[in-house]
DOBADO-567867 format. One record per residue (C-alpha): residue number from 1; residue in one letter; x, y, z. Coordinates in steps of 0.001 Angstrom, whole numbers, plus 500000, padded with zeros to 6 digits. Example, Ala and Ser with C-alpha at 12.3 -4.5 7.8 and 13.67 -1.06 7.14 Angstrom:
% residues 2
nr / rest / px / py / pz
1 / A / 512300 / 495500 / 507800
2 / S / 513670 / 498940 / 507140
This chain:
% residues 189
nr / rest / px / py / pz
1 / X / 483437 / 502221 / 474605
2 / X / 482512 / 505801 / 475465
3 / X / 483368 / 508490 / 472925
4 / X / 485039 / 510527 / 475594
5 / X / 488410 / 508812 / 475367
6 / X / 490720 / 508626 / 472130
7 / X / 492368 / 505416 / 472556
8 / X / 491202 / 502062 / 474186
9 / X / 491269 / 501323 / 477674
10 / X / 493968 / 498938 / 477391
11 / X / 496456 / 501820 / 476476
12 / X / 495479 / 504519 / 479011
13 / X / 497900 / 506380 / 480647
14 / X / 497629 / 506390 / 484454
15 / X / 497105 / 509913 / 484476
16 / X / 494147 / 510222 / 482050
17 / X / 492623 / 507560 / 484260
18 / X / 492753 / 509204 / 487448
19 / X / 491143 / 511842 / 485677
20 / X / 488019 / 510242 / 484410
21 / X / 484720 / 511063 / 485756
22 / X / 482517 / 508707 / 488342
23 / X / 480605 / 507606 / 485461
24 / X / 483318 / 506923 / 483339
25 / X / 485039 / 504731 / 485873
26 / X / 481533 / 502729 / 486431
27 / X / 481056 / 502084 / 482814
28 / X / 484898 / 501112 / 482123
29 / X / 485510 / 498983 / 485747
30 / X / 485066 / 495297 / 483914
31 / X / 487643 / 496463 / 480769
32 / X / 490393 / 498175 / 483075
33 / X / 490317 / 496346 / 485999
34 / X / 492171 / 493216 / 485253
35 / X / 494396 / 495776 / 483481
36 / X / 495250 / 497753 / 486495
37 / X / 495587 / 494716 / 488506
38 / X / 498317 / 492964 / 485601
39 / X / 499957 / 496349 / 485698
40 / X / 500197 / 496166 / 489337
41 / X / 501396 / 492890 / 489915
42 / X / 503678 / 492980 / 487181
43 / X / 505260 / 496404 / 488140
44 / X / 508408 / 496670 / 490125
45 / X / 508267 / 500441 / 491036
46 / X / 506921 / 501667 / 494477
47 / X / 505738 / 504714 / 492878
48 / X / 503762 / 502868 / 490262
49 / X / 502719 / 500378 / 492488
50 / X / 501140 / 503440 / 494797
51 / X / 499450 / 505117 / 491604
52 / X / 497891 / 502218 / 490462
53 / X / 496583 / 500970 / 493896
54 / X / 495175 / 504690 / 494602
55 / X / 493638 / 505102 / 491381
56 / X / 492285 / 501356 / 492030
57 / X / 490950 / 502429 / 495421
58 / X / 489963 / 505706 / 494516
59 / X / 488492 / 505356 / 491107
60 / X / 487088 / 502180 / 491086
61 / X / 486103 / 500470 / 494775
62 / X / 482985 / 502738 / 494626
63 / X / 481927 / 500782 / 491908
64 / X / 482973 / 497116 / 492808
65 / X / 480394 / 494294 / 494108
66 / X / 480766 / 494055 / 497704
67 / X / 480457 / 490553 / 497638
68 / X / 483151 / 489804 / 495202
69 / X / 485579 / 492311 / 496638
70 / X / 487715 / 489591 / 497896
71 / X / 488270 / 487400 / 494284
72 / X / 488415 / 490884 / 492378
73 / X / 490299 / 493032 / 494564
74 / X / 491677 / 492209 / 498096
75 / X / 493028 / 488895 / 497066
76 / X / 495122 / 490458 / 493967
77 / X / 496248 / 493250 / 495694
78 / X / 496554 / 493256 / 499271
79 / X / 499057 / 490636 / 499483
80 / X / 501596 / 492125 / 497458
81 / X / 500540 / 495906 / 498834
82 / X / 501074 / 494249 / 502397
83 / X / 505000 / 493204 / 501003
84 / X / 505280 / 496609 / 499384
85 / X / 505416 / 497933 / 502906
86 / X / 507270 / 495642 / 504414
87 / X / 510096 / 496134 / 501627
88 / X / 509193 / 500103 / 502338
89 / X / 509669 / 499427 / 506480
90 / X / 513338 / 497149 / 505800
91 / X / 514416 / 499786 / 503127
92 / X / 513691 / 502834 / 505713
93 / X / 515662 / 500886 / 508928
94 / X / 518554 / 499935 / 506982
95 / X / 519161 / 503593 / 505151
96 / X / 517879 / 505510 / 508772
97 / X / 520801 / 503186 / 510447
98 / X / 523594 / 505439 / 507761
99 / X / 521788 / 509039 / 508591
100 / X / 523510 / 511649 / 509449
101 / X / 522760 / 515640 / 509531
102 / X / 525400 / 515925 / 506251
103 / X / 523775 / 513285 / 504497
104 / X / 521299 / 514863 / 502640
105 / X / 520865 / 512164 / 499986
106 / X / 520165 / 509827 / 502650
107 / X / 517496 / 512597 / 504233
108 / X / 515947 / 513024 / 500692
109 / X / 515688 / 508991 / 500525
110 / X / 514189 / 508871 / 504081
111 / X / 511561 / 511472 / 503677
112 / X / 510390 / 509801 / 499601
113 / X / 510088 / 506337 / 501052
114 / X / 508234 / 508163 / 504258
115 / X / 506012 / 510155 / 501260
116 / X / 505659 / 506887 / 499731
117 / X / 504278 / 504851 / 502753
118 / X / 502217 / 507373 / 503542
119 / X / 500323 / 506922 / 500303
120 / X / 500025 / 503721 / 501198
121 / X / 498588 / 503789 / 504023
122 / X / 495997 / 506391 / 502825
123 / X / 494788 / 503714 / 500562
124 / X / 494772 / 500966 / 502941
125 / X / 492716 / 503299 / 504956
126 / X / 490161 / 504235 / 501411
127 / X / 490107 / 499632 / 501321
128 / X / 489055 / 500113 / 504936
129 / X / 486402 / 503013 / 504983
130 / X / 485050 / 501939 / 502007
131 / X / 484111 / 498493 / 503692
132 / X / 482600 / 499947 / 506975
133 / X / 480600 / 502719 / 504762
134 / X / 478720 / 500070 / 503138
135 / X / 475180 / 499787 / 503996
136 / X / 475007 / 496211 / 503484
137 / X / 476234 / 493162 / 505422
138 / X / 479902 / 492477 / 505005
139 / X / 480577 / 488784 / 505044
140 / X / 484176 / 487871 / 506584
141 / X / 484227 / 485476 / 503438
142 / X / 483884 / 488143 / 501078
143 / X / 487060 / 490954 / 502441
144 / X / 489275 / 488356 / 504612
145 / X / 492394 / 489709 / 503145
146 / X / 491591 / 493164 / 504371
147 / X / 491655 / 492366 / 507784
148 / X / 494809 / 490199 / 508026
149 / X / 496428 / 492622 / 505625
150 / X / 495603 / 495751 / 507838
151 / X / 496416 / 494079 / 511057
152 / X / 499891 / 493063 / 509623
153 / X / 500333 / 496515 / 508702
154 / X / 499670 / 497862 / 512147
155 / X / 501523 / 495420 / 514096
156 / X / 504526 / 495533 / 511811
157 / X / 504453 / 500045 / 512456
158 / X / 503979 / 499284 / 516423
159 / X / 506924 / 496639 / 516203
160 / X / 509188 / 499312 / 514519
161 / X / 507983 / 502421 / 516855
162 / X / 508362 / 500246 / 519709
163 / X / 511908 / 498903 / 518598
164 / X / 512828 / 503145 / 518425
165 / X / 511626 / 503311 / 521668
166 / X / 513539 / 501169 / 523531
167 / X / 516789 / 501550 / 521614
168 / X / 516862 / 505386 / 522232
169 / X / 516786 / 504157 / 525945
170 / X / 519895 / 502477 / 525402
171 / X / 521778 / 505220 / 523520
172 / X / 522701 / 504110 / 519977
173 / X / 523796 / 500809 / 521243
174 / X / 523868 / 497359 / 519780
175 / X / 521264 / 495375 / 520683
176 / X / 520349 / 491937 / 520543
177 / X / 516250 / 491369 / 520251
178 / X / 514930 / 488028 / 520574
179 / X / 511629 / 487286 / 518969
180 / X / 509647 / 483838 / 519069
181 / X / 509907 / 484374 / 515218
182 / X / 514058 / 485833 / 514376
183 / X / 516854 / 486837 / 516637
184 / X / 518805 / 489918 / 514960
185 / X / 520622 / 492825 / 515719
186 / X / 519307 / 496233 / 516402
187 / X / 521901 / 499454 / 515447
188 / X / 519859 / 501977 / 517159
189 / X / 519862 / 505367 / 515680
């Protein structure tokens, strides 16, 4: 264990993490790896959820084998990252649906979910660049959560713009959107 830390890696704070130098991070990735991961999956706060992933993505991906990305990393992660965001996408429709101009709680709520996704999405991006930056061959085998987790991303932010779109050509009324998938109602704000 280095000598530059008081306490073991197990007890960490976040924030003493995020701090740590590259080094640090390369020497420390096999002890608080699994940890970050348990503390992600086990967490039930966005915010957390979003500093551990960034710190993950930040910190650590630099220093991960690309070819076990997918068993130490992707798989773990991505799937519950890619229902982080879709909890983040049904939580900002159904509280945009009660905004108002003199609803400034709802306004506050909007704009930290907003904050939130965005910080998301910047390290869904880091998963991403980090992959194409690599000099060697990526395998499909070896990042196939990446993809399908991206993709669902994407699609699911087109489906909502789109859905904006055409409602504000129908003037904040009701309608009814048929999908292959789910029928439901659309309150158009």
């Amino acid at each position: 264990m280095s000598q530059e830390r008081a306490v073991p890696a197990s007890a960490v704070p976040l924030e003493e993490i995020s701090s740590w130098p590259e080094e640090l991070c390369r020497r420390e990735l096999p002890s608080v790896l699994p940890r970050l991961l348990i503390s992600f999956i086990h967490s039930d706060s966005w915010i957390e959820h979003i500093q551990i992933l960034k710190i993950i993505v930040e910190m650590f991906l630099p220093h991960m084998n690309h070819l076990t990305l997918e068993q130490t990393f992707f798989s773990q992660v991505l799937p519950k990252t890619v229902r982080l965001f879709d909890d983040m996408m049904y939580e900002l429709t159904s509280q945009a649906r009660e905004l108002s101009s003199q609803n400034l709680e709802i306004q506050s709520t909007l704009r930290n979910i907003l904050q939130t996704m965005v910080q998301l999405l910047g390290a869904l991006t880091g998963c991403v660049q980090h992959v194409c930056a690599t000099q060697e061959s990526v395998i499909l085998e070896n990042i196939h959560s990446l993809p399908s987790s991206i993709l669902h991303v994407i699609k699911s932010t087109f489906v909502h713009c789109k859905l904006q779109t055409f409602c504000r050509l129908f003037l904040r009324k009701p309608i009814l959107f048929r999908s292959s998938s789910w029928n439901c109602w659309i309150w158009c704000a």
